[in-house]
C-alpha positions in Angstrom: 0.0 0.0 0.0 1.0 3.3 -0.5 -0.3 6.9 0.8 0.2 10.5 0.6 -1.0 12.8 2.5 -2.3 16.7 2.2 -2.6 19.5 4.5 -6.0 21.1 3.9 -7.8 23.5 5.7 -10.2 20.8 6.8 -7.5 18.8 8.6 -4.8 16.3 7.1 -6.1 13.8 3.8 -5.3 10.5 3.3 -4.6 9.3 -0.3 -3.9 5.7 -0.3 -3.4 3.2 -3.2 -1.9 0.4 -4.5 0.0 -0.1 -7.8 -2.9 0.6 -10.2 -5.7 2.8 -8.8 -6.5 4.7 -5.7 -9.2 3.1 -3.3 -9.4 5.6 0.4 -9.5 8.9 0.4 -10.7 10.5 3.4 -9.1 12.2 7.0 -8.4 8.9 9.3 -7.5 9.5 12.8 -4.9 7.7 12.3 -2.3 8.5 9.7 -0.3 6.4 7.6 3.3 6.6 7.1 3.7 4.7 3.9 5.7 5.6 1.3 4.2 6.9 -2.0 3.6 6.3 -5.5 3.5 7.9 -8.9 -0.5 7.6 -8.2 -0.5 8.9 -4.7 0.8 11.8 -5.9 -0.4 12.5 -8.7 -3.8 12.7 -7.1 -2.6 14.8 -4.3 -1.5 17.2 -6.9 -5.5 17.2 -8.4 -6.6 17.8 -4.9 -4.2 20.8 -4.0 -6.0 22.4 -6.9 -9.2 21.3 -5.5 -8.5 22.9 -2.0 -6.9 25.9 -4.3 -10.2 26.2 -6.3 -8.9 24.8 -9.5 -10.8 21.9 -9.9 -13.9 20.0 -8.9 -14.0 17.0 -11.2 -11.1 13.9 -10.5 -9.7 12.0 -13.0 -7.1 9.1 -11.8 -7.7 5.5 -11.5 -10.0 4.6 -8.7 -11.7 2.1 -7.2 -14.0 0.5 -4.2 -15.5 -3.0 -3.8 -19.4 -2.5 -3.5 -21.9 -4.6 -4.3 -23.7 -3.5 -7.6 -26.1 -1.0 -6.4 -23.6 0.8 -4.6 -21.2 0.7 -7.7 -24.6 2.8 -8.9 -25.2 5.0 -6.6 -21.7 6.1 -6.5 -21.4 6.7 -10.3 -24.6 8.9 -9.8 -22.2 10.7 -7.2 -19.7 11.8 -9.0 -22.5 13.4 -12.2 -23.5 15.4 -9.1 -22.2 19.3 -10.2 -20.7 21.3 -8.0 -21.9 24.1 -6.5 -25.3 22.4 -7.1 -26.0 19.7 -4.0 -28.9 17.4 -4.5 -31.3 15.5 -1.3 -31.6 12.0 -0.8 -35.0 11.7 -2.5 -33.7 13.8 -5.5 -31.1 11.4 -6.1 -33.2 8.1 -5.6 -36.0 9.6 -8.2 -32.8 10.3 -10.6 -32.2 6.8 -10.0 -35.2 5.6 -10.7 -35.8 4.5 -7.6 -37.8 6.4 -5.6 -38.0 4.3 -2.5 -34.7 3.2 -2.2 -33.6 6.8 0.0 -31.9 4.7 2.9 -30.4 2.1 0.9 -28.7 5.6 -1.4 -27.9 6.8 2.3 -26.4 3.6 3.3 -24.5 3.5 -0.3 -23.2 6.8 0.4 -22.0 6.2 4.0 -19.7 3.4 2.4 -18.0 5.9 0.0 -14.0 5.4 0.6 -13.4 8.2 -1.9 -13.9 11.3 -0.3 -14.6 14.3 -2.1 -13.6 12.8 -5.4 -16.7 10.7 -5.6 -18.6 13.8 -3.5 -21.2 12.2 -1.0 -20.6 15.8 0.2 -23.1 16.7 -2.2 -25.8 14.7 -1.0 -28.2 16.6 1.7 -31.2 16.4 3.1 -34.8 17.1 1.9 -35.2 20.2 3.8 -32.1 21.4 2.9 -30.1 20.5 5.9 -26.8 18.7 6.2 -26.8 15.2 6.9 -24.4 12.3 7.5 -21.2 12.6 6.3 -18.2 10.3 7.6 -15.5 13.7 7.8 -17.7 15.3 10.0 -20.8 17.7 9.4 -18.2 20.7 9.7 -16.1 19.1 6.9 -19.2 18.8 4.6 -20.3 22.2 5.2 -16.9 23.5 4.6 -16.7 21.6 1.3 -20.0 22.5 0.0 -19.4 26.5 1.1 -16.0 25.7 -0.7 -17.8 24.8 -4.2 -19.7 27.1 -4.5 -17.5 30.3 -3.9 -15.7 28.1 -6.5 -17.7 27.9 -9.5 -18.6 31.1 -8.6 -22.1 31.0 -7.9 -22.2 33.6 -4.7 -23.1 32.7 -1.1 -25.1 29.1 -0.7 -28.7 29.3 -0.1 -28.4 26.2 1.9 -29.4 25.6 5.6 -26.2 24.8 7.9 
């Protein structure tokens, strides 16, 4: 395994992978010590311009076991613009399945890719901020973050 790791304003990331793709990305209590790779830091590069408002959208190898639905609901994730968070119940009627809101919660709770396939984006129906494994603070952050990046003005969104 290999890992790199970024100083962001919302505590240190974790970048780990192994010789062909990335599969963690998130803020572990505990951080690793590994050595990196040509991938790790490649993708810490990408997310330096994320935190730097350069970029929004990921593109590096990545991967997570899930079962097939999840694989679904996390490729719906990452179509999710920027700037533009969805709820729960938007995102299961996008799927085309409307009553599946807690299984697209549960899907999105297993995300190992933080920020690059954004379950940040995901929020409740009333508007408010809901579960998110980096902390409600980190998710608020993130989404205020987006927004002042694609240039879109202050967030109408309840905190």
């Amino acid at each position: 395994m290999y890992s790199s790791n970024l100083s962001t304003p919302i505590g240190q990331l974790v970048i780990r992978a192994n010789d062909t793709e990335v599969f963690f990305i998130g803020f572990p209590e505990d951080i690793p010590t590994n050595p990196s790779n040509l991938i790790t830091e490649q993708v810490l590069l990408q997310f330096q311009e994320y935190f730097d408002g350069k970029r929004y959208r990921f593109n590096f190898p990545m991967a997570q076991p899930g079962t097939d639905f999840r694989q679904q609901v996390w490729k719906e994730l990452i179509n999710i613009e920027a700037g533009k968070p969805i709820s729960y119940a938007a995102l299961s009627r996008k799927m085309n399945n409307p009553l599946a809101i807690r299984a697209i919660a549960s899907a999105n709770g297993k995300n190992n890719l933080m920020i690059a396939v954004p379950c940040h984006r995901v929020i409740g129906s009333n508007g408010d901020l809901v579960g998110f494994g980096g902390g409600l603070w980190r998710k608020k952050w993130l989404l205020e973050h987006e927004t002042k990046m694609i240039g879109i003005g202050q967030s109408t969104l309840a905190f």
